[in-house]
C-alpha positions, 0 to 999 in steps of 0.5 A: 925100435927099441933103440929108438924108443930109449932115444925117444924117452930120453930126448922127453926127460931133458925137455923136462928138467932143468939145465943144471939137473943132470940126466943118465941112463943107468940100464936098459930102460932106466934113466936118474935125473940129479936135481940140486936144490930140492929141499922139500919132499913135496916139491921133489914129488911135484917134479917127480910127477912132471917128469913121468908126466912128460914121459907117458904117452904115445910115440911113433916109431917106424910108423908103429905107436908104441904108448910109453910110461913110467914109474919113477922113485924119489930119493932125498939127499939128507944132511945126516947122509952127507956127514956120514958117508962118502960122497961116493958112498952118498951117491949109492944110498940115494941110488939103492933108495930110489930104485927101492921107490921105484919098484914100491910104484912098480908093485902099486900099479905103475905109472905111479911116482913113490918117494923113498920112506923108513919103511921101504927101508925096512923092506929094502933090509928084508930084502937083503936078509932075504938074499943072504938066506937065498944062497944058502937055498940051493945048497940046503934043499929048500927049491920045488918045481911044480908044473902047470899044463899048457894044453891044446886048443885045438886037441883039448890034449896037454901038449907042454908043461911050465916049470915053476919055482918054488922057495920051502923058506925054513920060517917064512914058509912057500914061496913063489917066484915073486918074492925072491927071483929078482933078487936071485937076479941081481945076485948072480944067483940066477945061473945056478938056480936056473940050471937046477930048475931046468935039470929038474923040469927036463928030468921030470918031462923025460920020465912022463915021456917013458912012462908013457904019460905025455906024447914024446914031443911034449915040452918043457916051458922055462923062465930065463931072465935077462941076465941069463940070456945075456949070458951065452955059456947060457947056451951050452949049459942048457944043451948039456942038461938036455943031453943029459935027459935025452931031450931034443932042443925042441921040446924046450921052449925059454919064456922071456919078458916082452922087455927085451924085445924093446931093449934090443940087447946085443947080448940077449939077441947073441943068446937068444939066435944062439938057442933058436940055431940049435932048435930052442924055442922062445916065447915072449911071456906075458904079451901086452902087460908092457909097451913093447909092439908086435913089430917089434917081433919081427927081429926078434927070433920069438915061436910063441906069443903068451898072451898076459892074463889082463887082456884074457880075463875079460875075453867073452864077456857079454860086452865083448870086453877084450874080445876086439883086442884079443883076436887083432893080437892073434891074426897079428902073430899068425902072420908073423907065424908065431903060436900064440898061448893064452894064459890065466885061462880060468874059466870055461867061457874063456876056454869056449871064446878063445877057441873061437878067436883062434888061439893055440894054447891055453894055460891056467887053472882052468886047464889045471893048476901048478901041481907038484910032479907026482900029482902032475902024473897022477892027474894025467893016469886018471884021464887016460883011465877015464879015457879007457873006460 
């Protein structure tokens, strides 16, 4: 399907630009179309918009509908640019500039096109201070993990907890995932940070297991990126660290973006099938915030389905909100035999309705918040004392 789809998107790009625009895809999913001649910005956002335009809408494919869209970034080519620089040289600014748009449409809402400004220029250079600083992150100390349970519904008992990524940044304070983790990314950066995550969720999972504050089968949830499941020494690294804190493969469980289930990436599957030989259990995280389909789970070696939190957070609504959508998703992936896990559960009417619906796991502040490991256990002390009184 996936392969298809980028098929699809690309066959709509050329329908919509000129013969004399050149069109490329530069990665998975992202495409840069070379239009000469355009000297007005607002004309260049007119064709931006055409082509996101001719891009977004419903496709058929292998009889499942997918609904594709955009976000596209407009980068303008300056005659200051071109006497200062090598073509070569050229051609990369005004790439790094409109994937910096890109992503300014991404962070608005998608679906959006954004034309490249000073001030994304500003940021793009923040950025930039700010992956210089991210190597000296690790060496220096500055990385915490908190931990947010993912509870049964079946059981009301805390059956895994996710590991999450925080940045102690010396000036800029707290900082979450978002801020830094794809610039980790596009480093490298990614592979060192994320084996420390992971030997600090498998240490911290082990010693709640000796103390005899989890169940000994409880799991470990773990973000992986695209780059580290393209990676397969990825797979070793990983078995390693959970040898090392006598965890079973198992009791891991990798989330992953919805995203690679479309691309189809040879590498990722070669990792990913690699993982789930030796017993590692992947989700797809954030299920439905993308346009990915459940068929396309069907060659995908997924365990767990998270639901994203936009299509939880209006389930039980007196109108039904997305109560319709929410259940069919969840009868969906029981077929496939996939546990499905709702997250930004933060109600107590959330809690009630997606029981009803049928789903396995819940995850969010209402179940608890992420919390730093010794507050984690502390939690969990006061309700087996409650428990025991």
């Amino acid at each position: 399907v996936g392969d298809q789809l980028i098929v699809s998107i690309a066959k709509r790009l050329a329908a919509a630009t000129r013969p004399s625009d050149l069109v490329a895809r530069i990665s998975g999913d992202e495409f840069v179309v070379l239009c000469e001649g355009l000297l007005d910005e607002h004309v260049a956002l007119d064709v931006a918009e055409r082509i996101r335009t001719a891009i977004t809408g419903p496709l058929v494919l292998q009889g499942v509908e997918i609904e594709a869209g955009a976000s596209v970034g407009v980068a303008m080519s300056t005659p200051d640019l071109l006497a200062t620089q090598s073509p070569a040289d050229a051609a990369v600014t005004l790439l790094r500039s409109a994937d910096t748009a890109m992503y300014k449409a991404k962070q608005r809402g998608r679906g959006r096109s954004e034309l490249y400004s000073e001030e994304m220029r500003r940021i793009a250079q923040e950025r930039q201070t700010l992956a210089s600083e991210l190597e000296q992150a690790l060496a220096g100390n500055q990385f915490s993990v908190v931990y947010q349970p993912i509870e049964s519904a079946h059981t009301g008992r805390i059956v895994a907890a996710e590991a999450l990524l925080r940045w102690n940044h010396p000036t800029r304070g707290l900082l979450a995932p978002g801020a830094f983790l794809d610039l980790a990314d596009e480093s490298g950066l990614i592979a060192p940070i994320g084996d420390w995550i992971l030997d600090q969720g498998a240490q911290t999972v082990a010693e709640w297991i000796r103390d005899g504050l989890v169940d000994p089968s409880t799991a470990l949830h773990i973000n992986a990126s695209r780059r580290q499941l393209s990676d397969i020494t990825f797979v070793d690294r990983t078995l390693t660290i959970l040898r090392t804190h006598q965890l079973d493969a198992s009791q891991l469980v990798l989330e992953t973006s919805e995203s690679n289930l479309v691309e189809n990436n040879p590498s990722v599957l070669r990792t990913v099938n690699a993982l789930t030989r030796q017993g590692i259990k992947i989700a797809v995280d954030d299920f439905g915030s993308g346009y990915s389909s459940l068929a396309s789970l069907r060659t995908f070696p997924a365990d767990i389905l998270k639901l994203d939190g936009t299509l939880v957070r209006d389930v039980g609504r007196t109108d039904g909100g997305d109560d319709p959508m929410v259940r069919s998703l969840i009868q969906l992936a029981h077929s496939l035999n996939l546990t499905v896990c709702a997250e930004w559960v933060t109600t107590d009417d959330h809690v009630q309705r997606l029981k009803v619906l049928g789903c396995d796991l819940l995850q969010g502040n209402r179940i608890g918040e992420a919390v730093d490991a010794h507050t984690f256990a502390d939690k969990i002390r006061r309700k087996l004392n409650a428990r025991q009184q």
